[in-house]
N, C-alpha and C positions, 0 to 999 in steps of 0.2 A: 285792284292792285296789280291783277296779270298786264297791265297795259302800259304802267309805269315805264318811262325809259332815263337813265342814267347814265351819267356820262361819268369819268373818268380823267385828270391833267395832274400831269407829275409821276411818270415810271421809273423813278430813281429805286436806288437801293430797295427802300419802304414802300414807296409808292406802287412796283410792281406787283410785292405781295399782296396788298390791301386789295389792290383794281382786280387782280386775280381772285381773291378769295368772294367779295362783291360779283364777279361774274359770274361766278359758281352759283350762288345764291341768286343769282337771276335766272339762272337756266331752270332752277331746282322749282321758280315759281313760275313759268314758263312766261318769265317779262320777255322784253325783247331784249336781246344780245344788249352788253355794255360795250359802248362808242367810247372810244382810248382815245388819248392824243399825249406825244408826247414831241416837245422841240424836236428832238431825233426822231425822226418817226420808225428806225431800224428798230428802235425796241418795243413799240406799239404793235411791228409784224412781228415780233419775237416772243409776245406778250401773245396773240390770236395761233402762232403753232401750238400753245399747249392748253389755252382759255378759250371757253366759247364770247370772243369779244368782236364788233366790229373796228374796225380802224379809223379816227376820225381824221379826216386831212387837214383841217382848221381850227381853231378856235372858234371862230364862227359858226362850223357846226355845230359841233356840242351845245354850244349856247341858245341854239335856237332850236337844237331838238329835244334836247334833255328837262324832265320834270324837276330831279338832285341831281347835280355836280358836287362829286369829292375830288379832294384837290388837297397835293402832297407835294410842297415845290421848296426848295433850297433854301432860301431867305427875304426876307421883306421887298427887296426891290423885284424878285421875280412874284408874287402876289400882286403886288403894287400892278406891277403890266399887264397880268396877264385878267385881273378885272379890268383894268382900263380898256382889254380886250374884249371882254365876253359882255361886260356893261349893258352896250346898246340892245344887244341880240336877244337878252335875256326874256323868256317867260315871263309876263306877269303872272308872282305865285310860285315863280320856281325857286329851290331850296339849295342852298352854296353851304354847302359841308366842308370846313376848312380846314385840315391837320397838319398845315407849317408851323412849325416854331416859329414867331416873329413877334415883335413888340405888342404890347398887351394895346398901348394908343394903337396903332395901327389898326388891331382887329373891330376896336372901335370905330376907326374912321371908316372902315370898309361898311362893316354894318350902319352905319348912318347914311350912308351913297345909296346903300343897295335898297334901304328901307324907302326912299323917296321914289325908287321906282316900280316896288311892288314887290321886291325880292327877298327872300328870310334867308339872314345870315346867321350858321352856325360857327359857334371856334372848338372844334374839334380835335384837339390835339392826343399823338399817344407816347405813350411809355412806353421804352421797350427798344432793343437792338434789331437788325435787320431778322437774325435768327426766329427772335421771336413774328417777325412778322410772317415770315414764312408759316410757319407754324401754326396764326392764329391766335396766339396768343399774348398780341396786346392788353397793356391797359389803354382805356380809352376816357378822356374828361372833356365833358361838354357844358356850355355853357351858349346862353342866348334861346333866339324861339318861342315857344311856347310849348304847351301839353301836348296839343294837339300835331304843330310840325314836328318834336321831339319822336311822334307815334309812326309818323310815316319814314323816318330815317332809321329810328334804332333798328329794325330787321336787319339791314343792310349792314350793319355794326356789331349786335351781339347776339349769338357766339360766333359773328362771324371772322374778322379782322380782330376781336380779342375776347374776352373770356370775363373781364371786369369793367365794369362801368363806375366812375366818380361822376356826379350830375351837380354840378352846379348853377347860378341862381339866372333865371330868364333876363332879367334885368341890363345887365353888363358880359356883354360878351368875352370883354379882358379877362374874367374869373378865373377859367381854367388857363387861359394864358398865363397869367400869376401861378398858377398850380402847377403846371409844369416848370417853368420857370426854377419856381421850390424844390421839383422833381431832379431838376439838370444838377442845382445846387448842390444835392447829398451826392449825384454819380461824381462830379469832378474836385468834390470835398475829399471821397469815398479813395479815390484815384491818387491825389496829390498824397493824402495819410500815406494810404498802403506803399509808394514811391519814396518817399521818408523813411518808411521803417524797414524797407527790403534794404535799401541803400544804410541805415544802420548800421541792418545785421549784417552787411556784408564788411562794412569798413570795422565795427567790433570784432569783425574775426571769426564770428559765429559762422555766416554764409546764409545767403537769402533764401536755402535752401531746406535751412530748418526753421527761417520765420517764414514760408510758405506752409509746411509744416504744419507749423502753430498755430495758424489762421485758420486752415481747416480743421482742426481738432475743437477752436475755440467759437468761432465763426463757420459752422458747417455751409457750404449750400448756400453762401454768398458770395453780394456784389465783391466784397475782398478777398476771396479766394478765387475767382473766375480773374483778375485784374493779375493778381500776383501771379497766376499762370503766365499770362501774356509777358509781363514784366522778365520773372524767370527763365523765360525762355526765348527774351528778345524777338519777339515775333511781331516786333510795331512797325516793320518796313513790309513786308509781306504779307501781313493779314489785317487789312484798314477794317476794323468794322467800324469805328467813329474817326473821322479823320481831325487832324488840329485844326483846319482852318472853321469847320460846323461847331466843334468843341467852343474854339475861342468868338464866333460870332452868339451863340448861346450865352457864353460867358458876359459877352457886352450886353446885351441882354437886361442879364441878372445885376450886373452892375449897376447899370440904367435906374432899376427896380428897387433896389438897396438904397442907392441917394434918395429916389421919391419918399420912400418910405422910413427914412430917416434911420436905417440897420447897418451896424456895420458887421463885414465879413470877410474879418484882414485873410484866413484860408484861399479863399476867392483870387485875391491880389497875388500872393503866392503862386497859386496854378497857373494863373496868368502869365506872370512874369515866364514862368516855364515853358507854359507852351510855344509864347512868344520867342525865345531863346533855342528851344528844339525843332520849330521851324523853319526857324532863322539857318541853323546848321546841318536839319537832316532832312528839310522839306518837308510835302506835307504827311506824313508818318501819323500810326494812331494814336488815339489820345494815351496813351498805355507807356509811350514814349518817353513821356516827362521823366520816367525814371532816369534817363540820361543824366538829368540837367544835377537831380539830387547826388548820381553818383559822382559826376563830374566833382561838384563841389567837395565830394570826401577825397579828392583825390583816385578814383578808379576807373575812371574813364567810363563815356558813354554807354559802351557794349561791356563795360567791366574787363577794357584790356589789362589793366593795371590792377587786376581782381586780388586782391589779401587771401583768399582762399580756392583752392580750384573747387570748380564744379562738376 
């Protein structure tokens, strides 16, 4: 296993944490250094000032020197390219560990390309804000492989980049894409509620200030009490941890997902329509913004200029 070498694509928000925690755990087994690559390549050298990582300058390399590739990239058309990139180069036998959010068909079609030429495709997706990835403390759901590839990847996984494993079934890679999917659906179900009833309590007169409050006394140590913060304290233009535009491509998504599967989930359409709307007017601000759209409609303006109660 000291000999293993892994590569690294996608240093966004998440992707940095993960490639940093993974490097850590390479030094610890005395692998050789994790080869990074990211389109910008500034944050691959930003990434080796505090990680023992090399820097890859290509696609090409990584692909042709790496055993596992993990891979954390924006949306379905950057996957899309960037196997279309590493494809030819690839090891016969090397292992593509995938944690984008992107269509469940998609991780499909990927693994069926990669399969024809030798390559085991994992869909790896996690759970979890950037915080958490810093941290370590993702959830992490896998799906595709086998026993035996699942044995050479998890080191590199848990407890490394997160603390929980959901494993699901070899067969269909989509699995955990469905799963997160479900995952996205309670945070922006989760979001749109709490947005509704802040914006209530404030046009009732109460003030969002005691259904913040209320949330925590009743709801200790959750997703709607960390949301209602953000909300209360208007922090969706200055502190993006989920931006609308990844919100609402998620969202299409689950959409997607909903018609196949014959579910509806008018909540879904709602948030939608919101976030589309607080886009539209405040750019791309975080998901935590929609409260706008809810106050708007009671009459108290975005930021709560026209607030029924001071705060």
């Amino acid at each position: 296993m000291s000999t293993v070498q892994c590569g690294y694509i996608g240093l966004g928000a998440m992707g940095k944490n993960m490639a940093g925690h993974i490097s850590n755990k390479l030094a610890s087994m005395k692998c050789p250094p994790l080869l990074a690559f990211n389109r910008t390549q500034a944050r691959a050298d930003d990434l080796k000032k505090t990680h023992p990582v090399e820097v890859a300058t290509s696609l090409e390399q990584i692909a042709k020197s790496s055993d596992i590739i993990f891979s954390c990239l924006l949306n379905d058309a950057a996957v899309q390219e960037t196997v279309d990139a590493i494809k030819p180069h690839l090891k016969k036998g090397a292992i593509l560990v995938e944690s984008s959010t992107i269509s469940p068909s998609l991780a499909q079609n990927l693994a069926a390309q990669l399969h024809e030429k030798g390559v085991h495709y994992l869909a790896v997706p996690v759970m979890g804000p950037p915080d958490k990835a810093k941290t370590g403390e993702l959830t992490v759901l896998m799906a595709g492989g086998s026993a035996d590839i699942r044995k050479k990847v998890l080191p590199f996984l848990i407890p490394v980049v997160g603390k929980r494993l959901v494993e699901l079934g070899y067969d269909d890679v989509a699995e955990s894409l469905r799963l997160k999917l479900c995952g996205n659906f309670f945070i922006t179900s989760v979001i749109e509620m709490v947005a509704e009833g802040m914006a209530l309590g404030e046009a009732a007169g109460i003030g969002q200030d005691k259904v913040k409050e209320l949330l925590d006394f009743v709801f200790p140590n959750s997703l709607m009490g960390i949301y209602a913060t953000r909300m209360l304290n208007n922090t969706y233009r200055n502190s993006i941890a989920f931006p609308l535009s990844t919100a609402k491509k998620d969202v299409g998504h689950i959409l997607n997902m909903a018609k196949d599967a014959k579910a509806e989930i008018p909540i879904t359409q709602i948030f939608l329509e919101h976030a589309n709307k607080a886009q539209e007017e405040q750019g791309d601000i975080d998901i935590s913004g929609v409260v706008g759209c809810s106050r708007e409609k009671a009459g108290l303006g975005f930021d709560l200029q026209n607030s029924k109660k001071k705060q």
